[in-house]
C-alpha positions, 0 to 999 in steps of 0.5 A, a space after each residue: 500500500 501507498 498514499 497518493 501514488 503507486 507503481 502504476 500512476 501514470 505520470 506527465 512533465 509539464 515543462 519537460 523541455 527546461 533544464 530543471 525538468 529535463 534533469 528531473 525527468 531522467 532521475 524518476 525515470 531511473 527511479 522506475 516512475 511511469 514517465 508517459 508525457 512531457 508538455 511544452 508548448 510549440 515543443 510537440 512532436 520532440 521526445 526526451 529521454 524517450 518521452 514524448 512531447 505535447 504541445 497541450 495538456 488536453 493532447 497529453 490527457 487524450 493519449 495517455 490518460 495519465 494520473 498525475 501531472 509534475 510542474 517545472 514551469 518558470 513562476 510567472 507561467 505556473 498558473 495557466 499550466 496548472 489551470 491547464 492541468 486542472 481543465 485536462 482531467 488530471 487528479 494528482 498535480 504537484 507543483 514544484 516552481 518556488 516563488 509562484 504569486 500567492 494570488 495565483 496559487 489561491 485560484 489554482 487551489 480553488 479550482 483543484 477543489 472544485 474539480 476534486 484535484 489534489 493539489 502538492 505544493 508549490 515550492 515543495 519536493 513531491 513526494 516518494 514512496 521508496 522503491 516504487 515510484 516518484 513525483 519531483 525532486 526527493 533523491 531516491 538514494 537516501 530513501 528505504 522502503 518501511 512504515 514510516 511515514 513523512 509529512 514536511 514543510 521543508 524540503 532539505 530538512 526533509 532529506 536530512 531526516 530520510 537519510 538519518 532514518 535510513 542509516 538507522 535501518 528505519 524505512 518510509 512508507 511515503 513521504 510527502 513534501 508541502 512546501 513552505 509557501 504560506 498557501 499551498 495544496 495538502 496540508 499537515 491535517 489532509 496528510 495525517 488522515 491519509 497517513 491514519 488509514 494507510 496500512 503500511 504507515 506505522 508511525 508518521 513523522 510531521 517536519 515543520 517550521 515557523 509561522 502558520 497555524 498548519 501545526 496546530 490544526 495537526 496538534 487539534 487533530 491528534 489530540 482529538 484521537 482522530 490520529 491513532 499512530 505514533 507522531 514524532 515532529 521537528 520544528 525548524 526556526 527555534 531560534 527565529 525572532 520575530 517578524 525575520 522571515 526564515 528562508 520560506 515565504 511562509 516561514 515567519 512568525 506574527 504573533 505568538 502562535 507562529 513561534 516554534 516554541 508555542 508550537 512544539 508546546 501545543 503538539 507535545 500537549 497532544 502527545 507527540 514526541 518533539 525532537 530539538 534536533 532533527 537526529 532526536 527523530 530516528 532515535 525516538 522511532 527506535 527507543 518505540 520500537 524496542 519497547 
């Protein structure tokens, strides 16, 4: 089992002709991804990699039917792509460009709920479910296939916490990048459910940071007993100041929910382990599973 993709999810590069998405395309090729379309537009008729190139979603939809879509398209381009996607029929889009406007990317949100397309990101990783399949940019050599799912905000924090799993010989089930911008698709809560009702995730990691409320709606969550599984979080910014925006758009503090303290205080009052260091993560997943 897996959330979200699987080894039969068909796959289409938006932006498949740029350097980004061409790099990234040969590397979820050789991660065994069902690559079956790139799109951009005059660029029809070209292959990459031995994919073949549409000019349009609609003609990419049209012959492969495809599930999923992945964006390598410049910011100012991504929301008549993503509209584009939306419009084809496609289900799962995830939206890797950083720095697309936030009006733009409420209207794309907006019209993936009213098509009841899953939205990830933008400025997100994807997401990976180790050796089987990978949509994005999460290097599939740091992965182990397991029961430990991840959730994040951050992408290298992220990597940083795959790969101390796997050197601690603990294996994901999938992990799933969101991205730092202050609106974006799925969220930590819409990831815990899926998590929840996953049969291979055991235990779910949460990665987040400073700024947004996204934690605690989690922490409700939790608390609440809608989550049964073990939850572990890191907190990045636990030494940000206030109003200093820390590398993401949506990481910075206004008042004091957004702090990493306040928190880290609501999630551990809802019973999940908090590490101060990234590290503390694999150890604790070990300490448990000893038990």
């Amino acid at each position: 089992m897996a959330i979200l993709l699987n080894n039969e999810t068909k796959v289409i590069v938006q932006g498949i002709t740029g350097h980004q998405g061409s790099f990234h395309t040969q590397r979820m090729l050789d991660y065994d991804t069902k690559i079956v379309a790139g799109v951009t537009p005059g660029k029809g008729g070209q292959t990459v990699h031995g994919v073949p190139v549409f000019d349009s979603m609609k003609e990419a939809m049209e012959k492969t039917h495809a599930d999923a879509s992945v964006i390598f398209i410049p910011a100012p381009f991504v929301y008549s792509a993503a509209i584009e996607a939306i419009e084809a029929g496609i289900k799962l889009l995830v939206i890797i460009t950083e720095g697309v406007p936030v009006k733009d990317t409420a209207k794309i949100k907006r019209k993936a709920k009213e098509k009841g397309v899953i939205l990830i990101g933008p400025n997100c990783p994807g997401l990976i479910t180790p050796g089987v399949s990978k949509i994005g940019i999460i290097p599939g050599n740091i992965t182990k296939k397991g029961d430990v799912g991840i959730v994040s905000r951050s992408g290298t924090l992220t990597y940083e916490i795959i790969q101390n799993l796997t050197l601690n010989g603990i294996g994901q089930s999938t992990c799933v990048g969101l991205g730092g911008d202050p609106v974006k698709g799925l969220d930590f809560v819409d990831v815990l459910k899926m998590f929840e009702e996953d049969p291979q995730t055991k235990h779910i990691v949460m990665v987040g940071e400073i700024g947004g409320t996204g934690e605690q709606q989690a922490a409700k969550l939790i608390g609440d007993g809608k989550i049964t599984k073990p939850v572990y979080a890191f907190i990045a910014g636990q030494t940000a100041p206030p109003g200093k925006k820390m590398g993401h758009a949506g990481a910075i503090v206004h008042g004091k929910s957004g702090t990493a303290k306040e928190k880290m205080r609501v999630l551990e009052n809802a019973g999940v382990f908090t590490a101060e260091v990234p590290r503390d993560i694999a150890t604790a997943i070990k300490n448990n599973l000893s038990k």
